[in-house]
N, C-alpha and C positions, 0 to 999 in steps of 0.2 A: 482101672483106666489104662489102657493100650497107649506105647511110647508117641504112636501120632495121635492119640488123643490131648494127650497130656502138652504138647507141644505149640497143640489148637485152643488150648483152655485161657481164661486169662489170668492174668495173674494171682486173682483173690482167688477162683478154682485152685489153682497151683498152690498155693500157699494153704489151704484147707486140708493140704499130703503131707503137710512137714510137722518135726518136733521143735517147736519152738522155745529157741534161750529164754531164760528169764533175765540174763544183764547180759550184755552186748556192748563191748567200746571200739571206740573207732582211732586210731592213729590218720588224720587228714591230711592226707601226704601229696603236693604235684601239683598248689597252685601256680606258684611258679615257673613251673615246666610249661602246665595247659596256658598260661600268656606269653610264656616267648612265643610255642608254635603259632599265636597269633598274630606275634608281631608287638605286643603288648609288654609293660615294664609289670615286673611281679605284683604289686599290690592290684594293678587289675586280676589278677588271677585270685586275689583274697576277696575281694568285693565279688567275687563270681563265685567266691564258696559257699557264701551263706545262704543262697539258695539250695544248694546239697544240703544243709544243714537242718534247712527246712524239709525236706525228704527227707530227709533221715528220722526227724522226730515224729512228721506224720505216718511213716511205714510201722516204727517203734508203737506207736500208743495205737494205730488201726488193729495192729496184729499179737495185741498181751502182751508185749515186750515188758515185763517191768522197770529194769533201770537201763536207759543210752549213757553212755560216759563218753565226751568227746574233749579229743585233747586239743585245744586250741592253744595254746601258749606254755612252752618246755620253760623251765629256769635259764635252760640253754639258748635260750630265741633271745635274750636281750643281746648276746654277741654280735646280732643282723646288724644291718645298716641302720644309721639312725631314725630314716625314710622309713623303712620297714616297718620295725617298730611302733613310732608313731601310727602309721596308718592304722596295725593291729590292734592298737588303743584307740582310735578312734572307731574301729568297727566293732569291738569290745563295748564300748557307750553306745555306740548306734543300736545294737542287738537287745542290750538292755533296756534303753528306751523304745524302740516301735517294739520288741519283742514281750517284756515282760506281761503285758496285757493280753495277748492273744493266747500266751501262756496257761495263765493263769483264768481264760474264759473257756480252753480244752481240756482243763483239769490236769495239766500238767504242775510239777513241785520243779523249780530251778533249784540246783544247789549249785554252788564254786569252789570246786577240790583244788588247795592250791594255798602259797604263802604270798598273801594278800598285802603283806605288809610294805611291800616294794609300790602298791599302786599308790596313787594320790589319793584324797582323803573323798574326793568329789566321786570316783569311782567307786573307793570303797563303799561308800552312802547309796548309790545304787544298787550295788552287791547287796548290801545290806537289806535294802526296801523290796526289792525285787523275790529275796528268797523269803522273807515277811508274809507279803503279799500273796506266795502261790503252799505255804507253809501246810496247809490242808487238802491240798490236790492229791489224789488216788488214782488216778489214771495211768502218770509215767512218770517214772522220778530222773527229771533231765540235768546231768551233772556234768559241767564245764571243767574241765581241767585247766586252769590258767596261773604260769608260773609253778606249774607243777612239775614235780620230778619224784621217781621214784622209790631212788634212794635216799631226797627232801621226806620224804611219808616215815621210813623206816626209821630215822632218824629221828624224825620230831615223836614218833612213838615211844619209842626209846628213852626218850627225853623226860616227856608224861609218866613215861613208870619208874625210870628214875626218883621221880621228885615223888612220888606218891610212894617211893621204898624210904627215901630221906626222910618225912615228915610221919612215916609209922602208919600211914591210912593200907598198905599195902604189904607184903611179906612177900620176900626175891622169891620165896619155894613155890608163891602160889602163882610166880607166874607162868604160862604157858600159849598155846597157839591160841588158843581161845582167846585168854583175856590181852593178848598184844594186838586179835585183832578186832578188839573192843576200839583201840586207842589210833588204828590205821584209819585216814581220811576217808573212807567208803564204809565205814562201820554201818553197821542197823541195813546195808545194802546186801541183796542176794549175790553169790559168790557169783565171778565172771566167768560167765558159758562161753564166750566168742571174743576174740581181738581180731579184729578186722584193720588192714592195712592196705591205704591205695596207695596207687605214684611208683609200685615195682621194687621196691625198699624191701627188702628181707631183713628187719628187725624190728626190737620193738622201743629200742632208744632210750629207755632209762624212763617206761611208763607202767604204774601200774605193776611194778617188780614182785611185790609181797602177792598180788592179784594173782598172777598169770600161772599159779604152782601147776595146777590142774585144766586152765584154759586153752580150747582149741584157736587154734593160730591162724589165719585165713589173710595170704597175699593175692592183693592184684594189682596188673598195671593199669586198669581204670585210673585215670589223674581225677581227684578230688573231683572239682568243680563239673566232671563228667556223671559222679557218684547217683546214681538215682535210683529210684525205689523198684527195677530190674535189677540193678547191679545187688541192691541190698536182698536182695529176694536167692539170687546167685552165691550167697555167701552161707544166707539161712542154708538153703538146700544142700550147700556142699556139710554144713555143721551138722546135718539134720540125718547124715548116710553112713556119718561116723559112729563107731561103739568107744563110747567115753567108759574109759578101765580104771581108774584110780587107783593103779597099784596091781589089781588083779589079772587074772590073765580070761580071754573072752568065754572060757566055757563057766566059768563063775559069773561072768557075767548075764549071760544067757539063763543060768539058772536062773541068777537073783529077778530076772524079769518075766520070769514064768510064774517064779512064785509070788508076784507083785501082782501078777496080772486076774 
């Protein structure tokens, strides 16, 4: 397919050329931003995310994506205004209630990476029914980061293998990258192919630390609530041109895919 071909194609043409991640997260960055240039106070910009959100899990489960991780809520967001906040918890319940059903009728699995212990008990019970509820879904394993942080991850592992060396189930010798990242809140998930960042931020803010060892990095200044399944397609493609090295250098690389192929 010829460069103005390709440019005339639509999207699902276009996307039938690429190598697609098997896990993909997202840092949702710029609602904020996208409702000042409106005119608007921040939490309109949060109620104007969740439709990104919703693009993002349809492009995720149309196109094999196996796991989306999206960070909705750092350990560091309860600093916001108390306004904030609040609202964030309310659109946290809203997502679980109209959401969890449509969920779980696409064959999607929710999970919530994140220390849940700070929420109320009425949220928690949601959390709870919701990941239940979609528990056998194969489709796309959709994992909400809330209250997450992730050096909170390294730590609470740390913690887990501690008490499992204290109580004799476990030997320090035998532990290694493997079995620590049995005990990281993404365990039993495929390693992260793609971090994707909008809102023009170049970092990744204390997400997904232990993840990112070998993960390709992808910024844009698309603001969140702009995010749609072009822009998502625009991130695939730029992942999809790179030679992912793990250490080696690209003519090993190249071998190793001749001899795969």
């Amino acid at each position: 397919m010829s460069r103005s071909q390709t440019d005339e194609a639509t999207l699902d043409e276009r996307l039938t050329l690429l190598n697609m991640p098997k896990h993909v997260a997202i840092i949702m960055d710029g609602n904020g931003r996208w409702a000042k240039k409106k005119g608007k106070i921040r939490t309109f910009g949060h109620r104007a995310g969740v439709e990104s959100v919703r693009a993002a899990v349809r492009f995720a489960r149309k196109n094999a994506i196996q796991s989306l991780t999206l960070f909705a809520f750092s350990s560091e967001n309860w600093k916001r205004p108390e306004e904030e906040v609040s609202v964030l918890m309310d659109l946290f319940n809203l997502v679980l209630n109209s959401e969890a059903k449509r969920l779980n009728k696409n064959g999607v699995r929710l999970k919530v990476l994140g220390d849940t212990s700070r929420f109320d008990r009425k949220l928690v019970d949601k959390i709870n029914k919701a990941e239940a509820m979609t528990a056998d879904n194969k489709e796309l394993v959709l994992n909400i980061a809330a209250n997450y942080g992730g050096r909170w991850d390294i730590v609470n592992a740390a913690r887990q293998l501690a008490d499992k060396v204290s109580d004799g189930s476990l030997n320090a010798k035998q532990i290694d990258e493997a079995v620590f990242d049995q005990h990281m809140s993404t365990q039993g998930l495929p390693e992260l192919d793609l971090l994707i960042r909008t809102g023009g931020e170049h970092r990744i803010s204390n997400f997904l630390l232990w993840q990112c060892a070998y993960t390709e990095l992808y910024f844009t200044d698309v603001l969140w609530p702009d995010f749609d399944e072009e822009a998502f397609y625009l991130a695939v493609k730029d992942y999809s041109e790179r030679q992912r090295r793990f250490g080696l250098i690209g003519e090993q690389v190249e071998t190793t895919e001749v001899a795969n192929s």
